[in-house]
C-alpha positions as CSV (number, residue, x, y, z in Angstrom):
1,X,177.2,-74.9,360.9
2,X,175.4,-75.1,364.2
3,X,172.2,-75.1,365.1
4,X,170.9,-74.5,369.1
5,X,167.9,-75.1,370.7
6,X,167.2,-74.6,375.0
7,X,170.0,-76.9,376.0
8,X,171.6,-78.3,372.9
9,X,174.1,-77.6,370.4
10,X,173.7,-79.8,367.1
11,X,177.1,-79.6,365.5
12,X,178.5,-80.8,362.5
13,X,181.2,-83.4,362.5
14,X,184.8,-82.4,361.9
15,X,187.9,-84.5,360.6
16,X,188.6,-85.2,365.0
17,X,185.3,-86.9,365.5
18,X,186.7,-90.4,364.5
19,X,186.9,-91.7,368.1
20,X,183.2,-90.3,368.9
21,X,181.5,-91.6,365.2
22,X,182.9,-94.7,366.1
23,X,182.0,-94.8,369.8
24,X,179.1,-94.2,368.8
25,X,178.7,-96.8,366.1
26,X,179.8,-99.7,368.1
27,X,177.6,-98.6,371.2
28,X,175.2,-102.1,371.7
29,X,172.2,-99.8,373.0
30,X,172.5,-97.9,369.1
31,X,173.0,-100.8,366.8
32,X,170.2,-102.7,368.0
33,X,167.9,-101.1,365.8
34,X,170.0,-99.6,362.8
35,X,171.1,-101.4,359.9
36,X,174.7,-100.5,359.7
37,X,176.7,-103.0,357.4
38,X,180.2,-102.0,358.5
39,X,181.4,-101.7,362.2
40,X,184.5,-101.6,361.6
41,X,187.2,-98.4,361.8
42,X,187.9,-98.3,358.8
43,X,184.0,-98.2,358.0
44,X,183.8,-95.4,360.2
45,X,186.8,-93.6,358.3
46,X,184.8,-94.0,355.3
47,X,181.6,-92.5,356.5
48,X,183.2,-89.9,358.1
49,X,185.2,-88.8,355.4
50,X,181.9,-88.9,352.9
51,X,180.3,-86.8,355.1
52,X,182.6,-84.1,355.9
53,X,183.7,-83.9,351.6
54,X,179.9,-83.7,351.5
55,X,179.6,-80.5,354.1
56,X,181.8,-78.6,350.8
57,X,179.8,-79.3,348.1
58,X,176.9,-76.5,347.1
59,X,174.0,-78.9,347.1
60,X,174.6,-81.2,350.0
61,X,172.9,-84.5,350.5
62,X,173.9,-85.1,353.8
63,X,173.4,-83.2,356.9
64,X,174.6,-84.7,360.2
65,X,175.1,-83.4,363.5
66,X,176.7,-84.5,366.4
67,X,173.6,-83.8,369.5
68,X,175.8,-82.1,372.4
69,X,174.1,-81.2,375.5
70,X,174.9,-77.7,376.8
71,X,176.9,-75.6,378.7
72,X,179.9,-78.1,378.6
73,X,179.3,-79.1,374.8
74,X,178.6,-83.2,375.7
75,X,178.3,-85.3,372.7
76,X,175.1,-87.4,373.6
77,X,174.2,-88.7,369.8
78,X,173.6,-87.8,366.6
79,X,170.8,-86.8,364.0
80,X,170.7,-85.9,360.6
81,X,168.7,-85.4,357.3
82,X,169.6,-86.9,354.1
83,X,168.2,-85.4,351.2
84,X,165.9,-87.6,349.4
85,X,164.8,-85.1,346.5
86,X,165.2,-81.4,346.4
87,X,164.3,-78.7,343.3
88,X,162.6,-75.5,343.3
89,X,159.7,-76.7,344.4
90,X,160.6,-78.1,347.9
91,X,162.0,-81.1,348.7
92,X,162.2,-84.3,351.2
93,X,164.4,-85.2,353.7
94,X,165.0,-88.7,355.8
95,X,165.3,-88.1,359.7
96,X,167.9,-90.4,361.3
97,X,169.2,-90.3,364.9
98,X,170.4,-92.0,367.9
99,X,171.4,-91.0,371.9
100,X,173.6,-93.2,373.8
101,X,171.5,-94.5,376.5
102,X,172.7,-92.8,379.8
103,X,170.7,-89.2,377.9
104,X,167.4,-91.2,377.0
105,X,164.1,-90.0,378.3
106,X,165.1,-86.8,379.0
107,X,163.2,-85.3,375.8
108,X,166.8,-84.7,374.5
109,X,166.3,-87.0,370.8
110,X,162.5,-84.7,370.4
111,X,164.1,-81.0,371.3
112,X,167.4,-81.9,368.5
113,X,164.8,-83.1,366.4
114,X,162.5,-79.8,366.3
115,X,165.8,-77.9,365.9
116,X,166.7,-79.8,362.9
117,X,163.5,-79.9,361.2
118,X,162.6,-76.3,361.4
119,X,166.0,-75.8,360.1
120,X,165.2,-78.1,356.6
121,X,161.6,-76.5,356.7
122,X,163.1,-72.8,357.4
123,X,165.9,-72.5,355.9
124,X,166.4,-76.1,353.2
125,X,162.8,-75.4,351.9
126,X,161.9,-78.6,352.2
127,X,158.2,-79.5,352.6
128,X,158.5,-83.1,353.9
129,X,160.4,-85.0,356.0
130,X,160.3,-88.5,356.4
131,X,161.7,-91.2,359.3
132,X,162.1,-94.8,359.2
133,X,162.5,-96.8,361.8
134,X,162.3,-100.7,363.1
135,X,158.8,-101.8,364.0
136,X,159.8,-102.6,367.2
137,X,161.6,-99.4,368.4
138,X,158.7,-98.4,370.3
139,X,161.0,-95.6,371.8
140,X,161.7,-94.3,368.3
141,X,157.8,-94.0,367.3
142,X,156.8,-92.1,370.3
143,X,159.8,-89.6,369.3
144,X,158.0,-89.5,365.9
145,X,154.7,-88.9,367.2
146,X,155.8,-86.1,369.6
147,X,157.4,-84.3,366.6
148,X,153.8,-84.7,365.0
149,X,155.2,-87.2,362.3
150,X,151.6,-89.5,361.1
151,X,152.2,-92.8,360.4
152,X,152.3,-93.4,356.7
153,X,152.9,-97.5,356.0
154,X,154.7,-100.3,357.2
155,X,156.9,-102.3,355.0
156,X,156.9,-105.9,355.6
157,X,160.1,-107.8,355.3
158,X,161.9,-104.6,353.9
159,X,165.5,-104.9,355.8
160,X,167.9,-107.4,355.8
161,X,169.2,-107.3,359.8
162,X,171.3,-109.7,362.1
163,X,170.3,-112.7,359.3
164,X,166.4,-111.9,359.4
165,X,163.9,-109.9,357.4
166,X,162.8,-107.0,359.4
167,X,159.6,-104.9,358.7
168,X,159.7,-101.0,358.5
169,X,157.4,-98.4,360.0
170,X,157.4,-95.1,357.7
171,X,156.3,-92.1,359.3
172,X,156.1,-88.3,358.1
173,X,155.7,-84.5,358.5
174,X,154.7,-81.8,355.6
175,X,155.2,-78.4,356.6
């Protein structure tokens, strides 16, 4: 599955993307602010390999895409949805993402973002999607506002990070 907006392609991972997920994963600039437990290879295998036996089964939880900037197909990060809750009523989704830092402030992380949600919206049904994101990834929460996401709650102490208890910012958008 792809989805395109003006000048990206949002792509699902395949089994070859073992290199990128886990360039991506050990990039300094991404990990600062999410709360990945295993660095390692072999943690990225495992991810990977969840995810892509996921993109067979008939009601997926997981939707990830790699963010490739166009014409040349450029992998510059990733977003996804996981789905939270989903009947015939709607559902809810979880925004995640990350750019490698060389792409940021080129409204790159907001245009994959508005293709992805009006893809869950459109096509997924869903009436809500919610983000979560470190209190201090200022960065993050102007992405959130620009996708029109309202600021919900913030958890205090809610992570466990880098040996410290880290609050959480929840932000959403209902179609």
């Amino acid at each position: 599955m792809k989805i395109f907006t003006k000048r990206l392609v949002l792509r699902e991972y395949c089994e070859n993307d073992l290199e990128l997920l886990h360039s991506f994963r050990s990039d300094k600039n991404i990990s600062k602010y999410i709360h990945w437990n295993d660095l390692s290879l072999e943690g990225t295998r495992s991810i990977l390999k969840e995810g892509l036996d996921d993109q067979k089964e008939e009601n997926r939880k997981y939707y990830h895409f790699v963010v490739c900037l166009m014409p040349d197909n450029i992998p510059i990060g990733e977003i996804g949805i996981n789905i939270k809750i989903s009947n015939i009523y709607g559902g809810i989704g979880i925004l995640g993402y990350f750019m490698l830092k060389e792409y940021w402030h080129n409204g790159y992380m907001s245009e994959a973002a508005h293709g992805i949600i009006e893809y869950m919206f459109n096509e997924l049904k869903l009436h809500k999607i919610e983000a979560y994101v470190d209190y201090k990834n200022k960065r993050s929460i102007m992405v959130l506002k620009r996708l029109g996401m309202k600021k919900e709650a913030q958890f205090k102490k809610e992570v466990f990070v880098k040996n410290r208890w880290e609050d959480v910012v929840y932000y959403a958008l209902i179609k």
